[in-house]
C-alpha positions as CSV (number, residue, x, y, z in Angstrom):
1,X,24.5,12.0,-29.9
2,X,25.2,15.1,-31.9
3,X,24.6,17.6,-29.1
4,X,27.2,17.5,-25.9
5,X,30.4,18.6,-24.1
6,X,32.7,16.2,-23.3
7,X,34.6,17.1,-20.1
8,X,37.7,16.1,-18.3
9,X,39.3,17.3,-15.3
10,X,42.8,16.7,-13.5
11,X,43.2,16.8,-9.7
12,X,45.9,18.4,-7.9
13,X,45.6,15.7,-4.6
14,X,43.2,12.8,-3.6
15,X,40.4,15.4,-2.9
16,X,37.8,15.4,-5.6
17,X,37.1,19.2,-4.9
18,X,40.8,19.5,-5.8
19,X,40.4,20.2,-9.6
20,X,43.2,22.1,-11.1
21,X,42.5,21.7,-14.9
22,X,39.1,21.5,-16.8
23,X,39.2,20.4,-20.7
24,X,36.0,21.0,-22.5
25,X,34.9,20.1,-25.9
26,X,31.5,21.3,-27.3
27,X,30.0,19.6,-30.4
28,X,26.9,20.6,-31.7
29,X,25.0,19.0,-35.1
30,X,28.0,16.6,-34.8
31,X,30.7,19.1,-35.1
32,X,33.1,20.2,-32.7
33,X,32.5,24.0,-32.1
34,X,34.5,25.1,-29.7
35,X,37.6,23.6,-27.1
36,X,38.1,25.1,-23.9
37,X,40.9,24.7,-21.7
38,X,41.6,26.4,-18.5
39,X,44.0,26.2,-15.1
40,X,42.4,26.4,-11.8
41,X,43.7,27.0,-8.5
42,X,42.6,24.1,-6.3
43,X,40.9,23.3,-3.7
44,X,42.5,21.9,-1.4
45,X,45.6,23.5,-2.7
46,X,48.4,20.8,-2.3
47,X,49.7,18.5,-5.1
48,X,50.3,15.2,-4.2
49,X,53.3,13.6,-5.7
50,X,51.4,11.0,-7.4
51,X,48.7,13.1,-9.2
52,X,51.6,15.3,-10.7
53,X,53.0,12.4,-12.0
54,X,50.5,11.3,-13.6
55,X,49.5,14.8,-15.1
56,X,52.4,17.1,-14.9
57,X,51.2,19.7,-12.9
58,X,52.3,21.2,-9.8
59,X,51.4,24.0,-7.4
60,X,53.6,26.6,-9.5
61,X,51.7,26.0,-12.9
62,X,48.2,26.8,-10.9
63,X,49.9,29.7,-8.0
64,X,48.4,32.6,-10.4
65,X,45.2,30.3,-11.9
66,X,41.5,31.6,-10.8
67,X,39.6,29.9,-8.5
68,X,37.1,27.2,-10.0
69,X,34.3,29.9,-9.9
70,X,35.7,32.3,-11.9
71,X,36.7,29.6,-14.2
72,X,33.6,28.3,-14.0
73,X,31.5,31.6,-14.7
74,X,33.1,31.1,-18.4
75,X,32.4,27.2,-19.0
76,X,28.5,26.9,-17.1
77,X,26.2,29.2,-20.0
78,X,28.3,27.2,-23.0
79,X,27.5,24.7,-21.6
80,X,24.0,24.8,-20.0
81,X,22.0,23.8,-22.5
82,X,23.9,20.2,-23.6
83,X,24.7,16.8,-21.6
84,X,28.1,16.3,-20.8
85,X,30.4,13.4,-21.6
86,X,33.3,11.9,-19.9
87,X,36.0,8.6,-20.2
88,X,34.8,7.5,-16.3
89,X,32.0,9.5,-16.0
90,X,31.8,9.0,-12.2
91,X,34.8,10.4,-11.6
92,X,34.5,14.3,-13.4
93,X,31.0,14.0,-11.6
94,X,32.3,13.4,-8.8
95,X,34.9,16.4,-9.1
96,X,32.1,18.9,-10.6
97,X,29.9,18.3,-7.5
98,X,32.2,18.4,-4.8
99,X,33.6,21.8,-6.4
100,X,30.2,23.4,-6.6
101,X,30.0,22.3,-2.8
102,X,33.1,23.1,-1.6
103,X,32.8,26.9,-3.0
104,X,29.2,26.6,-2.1
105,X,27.5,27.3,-5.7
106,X,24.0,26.1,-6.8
107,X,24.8,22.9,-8.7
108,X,22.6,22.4,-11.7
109,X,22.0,18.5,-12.4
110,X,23.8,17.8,-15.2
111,X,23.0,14.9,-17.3
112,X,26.7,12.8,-17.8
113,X,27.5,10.4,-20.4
114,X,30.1,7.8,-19.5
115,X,32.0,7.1,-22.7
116,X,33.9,4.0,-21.0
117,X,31.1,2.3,-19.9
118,X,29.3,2.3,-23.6
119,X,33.2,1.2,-24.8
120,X,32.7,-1.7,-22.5
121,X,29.0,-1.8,-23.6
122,X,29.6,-1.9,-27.7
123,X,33.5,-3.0,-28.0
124,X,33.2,-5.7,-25.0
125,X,35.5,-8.2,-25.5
126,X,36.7,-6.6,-28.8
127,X,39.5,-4.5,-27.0
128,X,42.2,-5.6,-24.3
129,X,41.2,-3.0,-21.9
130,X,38.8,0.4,-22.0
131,X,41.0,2.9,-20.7
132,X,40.9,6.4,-22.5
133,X,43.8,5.7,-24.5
134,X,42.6,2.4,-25.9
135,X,39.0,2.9,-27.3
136,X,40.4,6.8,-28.7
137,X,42.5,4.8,-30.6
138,X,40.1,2.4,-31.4
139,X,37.4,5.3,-32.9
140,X,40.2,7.1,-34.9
141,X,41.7,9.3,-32.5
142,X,45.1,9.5,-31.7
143,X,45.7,10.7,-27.8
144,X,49.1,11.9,-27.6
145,X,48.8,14.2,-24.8
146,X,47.1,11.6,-22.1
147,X,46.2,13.2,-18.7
148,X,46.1,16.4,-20.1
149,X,42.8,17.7,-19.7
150,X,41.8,19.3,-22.9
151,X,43.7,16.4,-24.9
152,X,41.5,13.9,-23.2
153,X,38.1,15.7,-23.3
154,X,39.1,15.7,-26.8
155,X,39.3,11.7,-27.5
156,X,36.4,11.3,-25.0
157,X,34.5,13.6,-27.9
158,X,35.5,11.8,-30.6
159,X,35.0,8.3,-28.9
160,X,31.5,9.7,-28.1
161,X,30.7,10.8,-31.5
162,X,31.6,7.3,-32.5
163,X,29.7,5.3,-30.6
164,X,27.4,7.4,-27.9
């Protein structure tokens, strides 16, 4: 695949509407082009304990963020035109639908890419487990900045250059 964006988003609460930070990587002809990273206000707007523990980020780094569709009106025409990728594809799906419902915006069908199943697919047995970290390493990439959304759409771009 030489064509994408690969995608990640953090969630302030258990709500997958509740996005409040979108990583996106472009690569086109096999390049990275351009990275994108951006706070959003969420939706539901409430940080659970757990989710800023695993991220870092609460209700005071997001108080002055735009909304998603602000945000939103930036990332959709770079990214119109490509499929997207993500580490647990089901999951950003999941978040990127329920946004567009929750602020009640047309949601085009985007083709997703899941870069953990194909790790599961190619590496099988190979590695001890297929978690982000893992197969980033695995494919040359470094993560050092885990849960943070532009730092993991980053490794899910590299993994998916690798092996997608």
């Amino acid at each position: 695949m030489k064509n994408f964006a690969a995608i990640d988003f953090e969630t302030a609460n258990y709500n997958p509407s509740s996005v409040c930070s979108v990583g996106v990587v472009i690569v086109r002809d096999g390049q990275i082009t351009e990275k994108i990273y951006r706070l959003i206000r969420p939706e539901p707007e409430w940080y659970s304990w757990h989710n800023t523990q695993v991220h870092g980020l609460t209700a005071e780094d997001t108080a002055n963020a735009p909304v998603f569709p602000n945000v939103w009106e930036d990332i959709a025409p770079k990214i119109a035109d490509l499929p997207l990728v993500a580490h647990n594809s089901p999951f950003d799906e999941a978040c990127l639908r329920a946004v567009h419902r929750v602020y009640q915006m047309d949601y085009p069908d985007y083709e997703f890419h899941c870069t953990c199943r194909a790790s599961r697919r190619i590496f099988g047995k190979e590695l001890e487990n297929h978690q982000l970290h893992t197969v980033a390493v695995h494919c040359g990439y470094d993560l050092q900045n885990h849960h943070h959304a532009l730092a993991d759409a980053e490794a899910c771009a590299v993994i998916a250059m690798s092996i997608l």
